[in-house]
Structures are given as structure tokens and as C-alpha cells.
N, C-alpha and C positions, 0 to 999 in steps of 0.2 A: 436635442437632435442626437448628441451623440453616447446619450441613456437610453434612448431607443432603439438605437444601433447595435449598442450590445447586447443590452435583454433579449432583440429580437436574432440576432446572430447567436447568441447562446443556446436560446430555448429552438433556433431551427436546428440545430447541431446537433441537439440532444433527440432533435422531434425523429432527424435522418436517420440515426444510428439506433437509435431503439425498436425503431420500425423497421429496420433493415432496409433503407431503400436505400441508404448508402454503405459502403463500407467507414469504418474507424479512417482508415489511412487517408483516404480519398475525402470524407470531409474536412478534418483538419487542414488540408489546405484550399480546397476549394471555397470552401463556405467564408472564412475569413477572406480573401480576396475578392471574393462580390458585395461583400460588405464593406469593405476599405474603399473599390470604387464607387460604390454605390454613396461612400460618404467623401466622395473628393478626395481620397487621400492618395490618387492615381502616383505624383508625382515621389512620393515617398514609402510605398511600398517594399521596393526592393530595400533597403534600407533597415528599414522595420522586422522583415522575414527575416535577415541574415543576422539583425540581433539577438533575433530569439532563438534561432537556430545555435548562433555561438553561444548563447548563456547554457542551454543544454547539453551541447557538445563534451563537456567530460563525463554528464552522465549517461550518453551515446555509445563514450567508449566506457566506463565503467561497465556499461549493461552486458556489453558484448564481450567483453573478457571473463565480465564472469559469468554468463550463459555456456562460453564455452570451457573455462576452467571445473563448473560442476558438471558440466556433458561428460567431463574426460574421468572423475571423480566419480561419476555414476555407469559409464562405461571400465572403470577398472573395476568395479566392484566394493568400492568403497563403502557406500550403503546397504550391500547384501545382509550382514552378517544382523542389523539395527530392524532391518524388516521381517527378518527370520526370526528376530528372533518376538518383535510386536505380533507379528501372524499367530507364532505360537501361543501369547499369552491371548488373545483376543477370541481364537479360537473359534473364529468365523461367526463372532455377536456383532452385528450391525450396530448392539447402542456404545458397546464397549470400543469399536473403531469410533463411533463419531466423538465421543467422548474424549478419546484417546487421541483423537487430530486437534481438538482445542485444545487439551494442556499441554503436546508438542508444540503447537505454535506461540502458545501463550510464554514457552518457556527457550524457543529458539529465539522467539521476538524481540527476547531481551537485550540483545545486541542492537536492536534499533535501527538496523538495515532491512527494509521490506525485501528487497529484491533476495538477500541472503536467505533469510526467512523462508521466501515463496519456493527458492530451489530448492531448499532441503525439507521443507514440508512434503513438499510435493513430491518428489523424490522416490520419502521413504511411505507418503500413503497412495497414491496413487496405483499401485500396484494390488494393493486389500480393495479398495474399492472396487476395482475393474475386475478381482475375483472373486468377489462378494457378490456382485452387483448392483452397488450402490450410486449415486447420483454422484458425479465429480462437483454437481454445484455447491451441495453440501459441503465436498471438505473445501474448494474454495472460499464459499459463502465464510465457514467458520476460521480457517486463516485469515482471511484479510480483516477479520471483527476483532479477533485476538491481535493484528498490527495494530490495530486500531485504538487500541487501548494502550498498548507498550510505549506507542508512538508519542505518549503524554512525557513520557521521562525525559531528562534534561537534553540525553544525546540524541532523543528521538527526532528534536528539531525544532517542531511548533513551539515548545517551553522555551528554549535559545530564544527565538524571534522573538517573544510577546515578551522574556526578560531585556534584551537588550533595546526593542521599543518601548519600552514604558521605563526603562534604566531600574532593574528591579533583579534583587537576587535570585538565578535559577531556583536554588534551593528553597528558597520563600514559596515559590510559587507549588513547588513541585512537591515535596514532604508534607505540605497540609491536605494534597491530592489523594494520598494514596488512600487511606480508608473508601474512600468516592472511587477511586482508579476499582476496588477489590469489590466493591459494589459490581462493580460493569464485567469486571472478570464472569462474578456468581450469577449476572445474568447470559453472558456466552456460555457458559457449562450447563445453564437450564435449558438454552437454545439445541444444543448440541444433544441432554436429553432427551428431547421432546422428539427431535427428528430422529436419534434412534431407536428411540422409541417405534415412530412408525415406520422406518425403516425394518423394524425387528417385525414388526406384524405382517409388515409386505414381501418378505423375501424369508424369515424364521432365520432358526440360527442353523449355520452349515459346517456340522459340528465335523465333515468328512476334510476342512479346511486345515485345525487347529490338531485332529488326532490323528490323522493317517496319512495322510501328505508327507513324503520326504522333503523335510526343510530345506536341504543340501541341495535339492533342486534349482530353489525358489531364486530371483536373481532380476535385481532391478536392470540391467541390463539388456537392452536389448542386442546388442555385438556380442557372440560370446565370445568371440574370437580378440577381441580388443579387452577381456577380463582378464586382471593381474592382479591373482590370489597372493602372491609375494610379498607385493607391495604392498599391502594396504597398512599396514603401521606407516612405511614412510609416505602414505598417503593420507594417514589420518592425521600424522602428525603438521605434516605440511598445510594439512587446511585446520587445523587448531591454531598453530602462527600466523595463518594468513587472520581468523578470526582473532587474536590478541593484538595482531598491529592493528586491526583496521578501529578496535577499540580503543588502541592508544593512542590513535591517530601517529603514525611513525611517518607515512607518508601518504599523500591522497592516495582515495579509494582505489584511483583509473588505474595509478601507478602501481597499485599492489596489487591487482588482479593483472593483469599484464604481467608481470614478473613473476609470481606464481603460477599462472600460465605456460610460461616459457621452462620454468623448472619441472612443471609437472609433465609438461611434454616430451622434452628432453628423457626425464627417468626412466616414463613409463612408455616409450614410445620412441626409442632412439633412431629406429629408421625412418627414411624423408619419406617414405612411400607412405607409413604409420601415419604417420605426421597427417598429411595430406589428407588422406582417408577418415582421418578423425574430424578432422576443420571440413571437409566437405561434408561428413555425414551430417552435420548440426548447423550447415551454410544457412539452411531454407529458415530455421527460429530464430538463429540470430539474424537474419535479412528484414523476416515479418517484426519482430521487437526494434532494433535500429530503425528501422525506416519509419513507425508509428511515434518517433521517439524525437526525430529533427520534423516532423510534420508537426506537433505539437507544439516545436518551437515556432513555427511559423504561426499559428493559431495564438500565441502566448505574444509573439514578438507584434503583431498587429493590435491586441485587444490593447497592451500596453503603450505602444506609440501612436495610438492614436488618440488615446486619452479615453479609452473607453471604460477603463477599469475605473477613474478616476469620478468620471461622470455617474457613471454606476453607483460607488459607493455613497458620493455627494447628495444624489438622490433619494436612495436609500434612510441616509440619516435625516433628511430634512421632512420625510414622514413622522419622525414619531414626535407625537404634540410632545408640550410642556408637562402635563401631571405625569407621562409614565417617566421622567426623569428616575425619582428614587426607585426607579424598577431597573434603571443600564446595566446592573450586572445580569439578571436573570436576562433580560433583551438579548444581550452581549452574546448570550449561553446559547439562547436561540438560535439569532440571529448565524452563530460561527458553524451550523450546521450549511445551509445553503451557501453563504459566503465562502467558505473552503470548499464548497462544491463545486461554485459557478467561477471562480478566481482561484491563482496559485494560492499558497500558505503567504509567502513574500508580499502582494499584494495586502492580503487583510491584516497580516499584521504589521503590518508596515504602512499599512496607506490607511484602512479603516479603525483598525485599534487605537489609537492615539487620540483618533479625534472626540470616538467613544468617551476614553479614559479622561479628556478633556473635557465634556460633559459630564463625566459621572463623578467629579472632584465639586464641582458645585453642589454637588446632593451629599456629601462626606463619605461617600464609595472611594475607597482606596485604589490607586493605581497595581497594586498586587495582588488586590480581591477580583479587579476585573480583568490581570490577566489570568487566575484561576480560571473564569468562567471563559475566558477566548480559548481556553484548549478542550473545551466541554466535545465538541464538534467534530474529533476528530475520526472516529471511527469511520463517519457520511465522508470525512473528507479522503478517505482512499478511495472511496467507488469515484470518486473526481474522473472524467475521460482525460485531463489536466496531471494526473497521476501517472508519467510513467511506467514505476512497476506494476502497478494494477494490470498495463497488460501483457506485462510476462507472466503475473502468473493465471492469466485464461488461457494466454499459449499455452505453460505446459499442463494446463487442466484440459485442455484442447476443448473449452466451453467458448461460447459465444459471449463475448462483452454487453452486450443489450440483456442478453438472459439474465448473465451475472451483474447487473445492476438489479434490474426488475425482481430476479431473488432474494438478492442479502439486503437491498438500501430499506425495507422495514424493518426489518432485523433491527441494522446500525442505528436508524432513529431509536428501536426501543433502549438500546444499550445506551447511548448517548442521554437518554431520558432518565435512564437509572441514574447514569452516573452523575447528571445535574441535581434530580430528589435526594441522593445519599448528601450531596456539599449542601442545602439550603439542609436539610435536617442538623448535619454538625456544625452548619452555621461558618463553612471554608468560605463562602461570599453571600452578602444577603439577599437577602428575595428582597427587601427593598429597606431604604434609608429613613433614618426617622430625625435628621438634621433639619 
């Protein structure tokens, strides 16, 4: 009963929101609460919501400080001089921008923060596109591919989990990745050709972008009244420390966007009237992001208290017969596509990897072969509706969530497929055991 419950509350959720009949915010909560009564679980509802609500809750306020710490960052100007000076080298080539947004993100990703990622990708292309005239779902589609891959690395997260569930060295898992990681890379950069490629045949190249435009113009900003050309070294500098603590882990994330928040405000913006004007101009993104952000924990805190996540995975593994045993790591590889789709990271590799990895010890699959292939999956697993920043960054691509699944989730599965065929070629986990 309650493997039915979820499959079939999962797959309406996804049926709402793709189709547009509901909004994101609106089914996250609704939909999980007709499901919960619908399965008896009237009595412990509230309960269940306000769990999942609180598990998310620092990254509520993480999201929202730092939405509006690069609002303030992009309204001084911070990013002007990085776009001016990309515009110029690209030189209004359609393939050279999409090109040019995959190996920015490939190379901001590396910090292993999506949501960092998505503002400052977005930031500095978002501008070439909308003068270009290119698809925002593009550069979306190609950042969140490029998280997608970076997110394998130890600080990215999933690698953490499936190491300290299966009690296995990060680095084990993670260093025999990367040849397979650089596989999935060289297929985002063919993705990224391809599309500017036809981009380039659909719109040519706007060569009056790159030579005759005054650069000085140009200004990711839209306040120009709130740009502060002075500042921007103590502005650049300030978000370089912000990004080396949040990599040294000095203090959590909430706490250091919040603080750097307050300093940045304060500098660049010393009067309360500023102040005000600044927080209200970016109220309405950080209102739409927060609020899609504790819905989700609601959506998160029912599937989990009610044992649905549980029931789900239990069913899941008791399909596969006996002889695809010496196959669990390739399954595993599979399998960590939809699973990270349809459930948190925390769930599968916390609740379904183990048990996996406990099957696949009978066939002589190593507990660090088959968390290799549990991080195969991750690219599919940012288009998660389960994924937070996923939708900050359709806010500030100002695309539709349902689009931008229905766009890039072919994509992610081919890249995810590389990066499984590169590991069974070098042999990081086997296609199957010969014990």
C-alpha cells in the first residue's frame, strides 16, 4: 500500500507540474497531503510537514542570503567588467557563447555549491543570450549538466554519503572517477557544440555585438543607480573570501552568507533608505525561491514519515531476480538515475545503497566499486523537483521548470551514460562479477 502511494504521488506531481496544471509551489504541498490522508496518516501530518520543513530550513536561509548577497554583487557592478569583457572575445558567435557557458560552469562548479554556481553563471551569461538571442534554456540546460558532473567530487556531496554509508574512503571512490568524470565533461562540450552550432545557423553570427558596441556601456545591472564602480575590488575581494571560507568550511553556509550580506550592504549601500531599496527590489526572487524551498520540505517530510520512501526502495530491490546479481554495480549505475530523481540524495544513499552494496558483497562487488557507480546518476539527479537550487536557477533564467526538465533531462541521461561506459571500459566497477 504504501509503494503505491508513493509511486503514485510521485508520478502525479511530476504528471502536475510538467503539464502545467499546477504550479511547483502549489503542488508540493498539496499533492503530498491528499496522499498522506488518503493513506490514514491524518493524525500525524502536521508533524511529518514541520520535519521536513525544519531539515530544509538552513538551506531556506542559505538560499535567501545568498540570492540577495549576489543581487547586491550584480547590482554594484561586480560582474560588469567579466561580461564585457566574454561579449568581446565571443564576439556575438552563438557556438562560442554556448561553448563558453559550459566551461564557465564546468569551472565555477568546482566549488560544489549549485546554487553559487547558478548565480554567477547566470549572472555573467545571461545578458549575451538575451543580446544574442538565444534560448535561456540552453545556458540553463548546460549549467545545471556541468553541476552535474562537478557534483561527483568529494565536497560535492553524493561522494560524502555513499563514503560514509558504505564506511569507505572519499578518495577511493572519487580519484578512480575522474577519467569517467572527463568522459561526461567531453560529452557537455559536444552538447554545448551541437546546440551552437544550430543556434549559429538560426540567428548567424552578430558580428555588430563583438566590434562596434561600446563595451563601457554594457552592465549586468539593471539599477544603474545602485552601480558602484569603486568598489568593485572591495567587492570582488569580499565574494573571493566569501567563496574560500565556504570551501574551508569556516562556518556554515547560512551563517556566511548572512554576514557577508550585512558587510556588503553596509559598504556599498550605507544609507537605510539604500538598504531597503535594495531588499525590496529582489523581495519578489527571494519570496518565489524560499517559499518553493519549505514546500518541498513538506513534500520531503511526508514521503519520509510515512514510510514511503522506505516502501518504495524495498520494492524496488525485491524485483530484481537472482542471476542479475553479478550485474549490482551496473543496476546500481542505473538504477541512481531515477532514484536520485524520485527521492532526496540522503534517502538512496542512505536507505537504498547499503542494501544494494549488501547484495552485491555476495557476488565479490566491492562496497567502493558500487559506491563508484551510486554517483553515476547524478547529473538526472539535479533536474530532481526535490533539488532546491534547481529552482533558483529557472528563476533567474526566468524559464519554466517543466520546460527545463523536458529540455535538458535527455541530455543528463546521455551524459550520465558516458560517464557509466568510460568506468566499465577502465574497469572503476564491473559490468558484472565473475565469483
Amino acid at each position: 500500500m504504501l509503494t503505491f502511494l508513493g509511486f503514485a504521488m510521485v508520478i502525479t506531481f511530476m504528471f502536475l507540474i510538467m503539464t502545467k496544471r499546477l504550479s511547483a509551489l502549489i503542488a508540493l504541498i498539496i499533492i503530498p497531503i491528499v496522499f498522506a490522508l488518503f493513506g490514514g496518516f491524518a493524525p500525524k501530518i502536521g508533524p511529518m510537514m514541520l520535519e521536513g520543513i525544519t531539515k530544509l530550513a538552513p538551506t531556506g536561509v542559505m538560499l535567501m542570503f545568498a540570492i540577495l548577497y549576489f543581487a547586491l554583487m550584480i547590482d554594484s557592478g561586480l560582474f560588469d567588467p567579466a561580461v564585457r569583457k566574454i561579449l568581446k572575445l565571443v564576439k556575438g558567435d552563438p557556438l562560442k557563447v554556448s561553448v563558453g557557458t559550459a566551461v564557465l560552469a564546468l569551472v565555477v562548479s568546482l566549488d560544489g555549491d549549485g546554487a553559487t554556481t547558478y548565480m554567477i553563471c547566470v549572472a555573467a551569461m545571461l545578458p549575451l543570450y538575451s543580446r544574442i538571442g538565444m534560448s535561456p534554456r540552453i545556458m540553463a540546460g548546460l549549467i545545471i549538466l556541468a553541476g552535474g558532473v562537478m557534483n561527483m567530487t568529494p565536497w560535492g556531496g553524493p561522494t560524502a554519503r555513499a563514503a560514509s554509508a558504505l564506511h569507505v574512503d572519499p578518495s577511493d571512490i572519487f580519484v578512480p572517477m575522474i577519467p569517467a568524470m572527463a568522459f561526461g565533461v567531453v560529452a557537455i562540450l559536444a552538447i554545448a557544440y551541437f546546440y551552437g552550432k544550430r543556434e549559429r545557423a538560426r540567428l548567424g553570427e552578430l558580428h555588430l555585438v563583438g566590434d562596434e558596441i561600446d563595451h563601457s556601456e554594457i552592465s549586468v545591472s539593471q539599477f544603474p543607480d545602485a552601480r558602484r564602480p569603486k568598489l568593485i575590488w572591495f567587492n570582488g575581494a569580499l565574494t573571493l573570501g566569501l567563496m574560500c571560507t565556504l570551501i574551508a568550511g569556516l562556518l556554515p553556509m547560512p551563517v556566511l552568507f548572512m554576514v557577508a550580506f550585512s558587510i556588503a550592504m553596509i559598504v556599498n549601500y550605507p544609507c537605510l533608505q539604500q538598504q531597503k531599496d535594495r531588499v525590496a527590489a529582489h523581495a519578489g526572487s527571494v519570496l518565489a525561491v524560499v517559499g518553493l524551498i519549505f514546500a518541498a520540505g513538506i513534500f520531503t517530510g511526508i514521503l519520509s514519515g510515512t514510510g514511503m520512501v522506505d516502501a518504495m526502495s524495498k520494492s524496488l530491490l525485491a524485483v530484481i531476480p537472482d542471476f542479475l546479481g553479478p550485474y549490482l554495480a551496473v543496476i546500481t549505475a542505473l538504477v541512481s538515475m531515477p532514484f536520485t530523481f524520485f527521492m532526496s540524495n540522503d534517502a538512496f544513499y542512505y536507505g537504498v545503497l547499503p542494501v544494494l552494496a549488501e547484495a552485491a558483497s555476495h557476488y565479490g562487488i566491492t562496497a567502493v566499486e558500487m559506491a563508484r557507480a551510486s554517483i553515476v546518476g547524478q547529473p538526472v539527479h539535479l533536474l530532481s523537483p526535490l533539488v532546491p537550487s534547481t529552482y533558483l536557477l529557472v528563476a533567474l533564467a526566468g524559464i519554466d521548470f517543466g520546460d527545463h526538465q523536458r529540455f535538458t533531462l535527455k541530455w543528463a541521461v546521455l551524459v550520465c551514460m558516458c560517464i557509466l561506459v568510460a568506468a566499465l571500459l577502465m574497469g572503476i566497477f564491473p559490468l558484472f562479477s565473475t565469483l
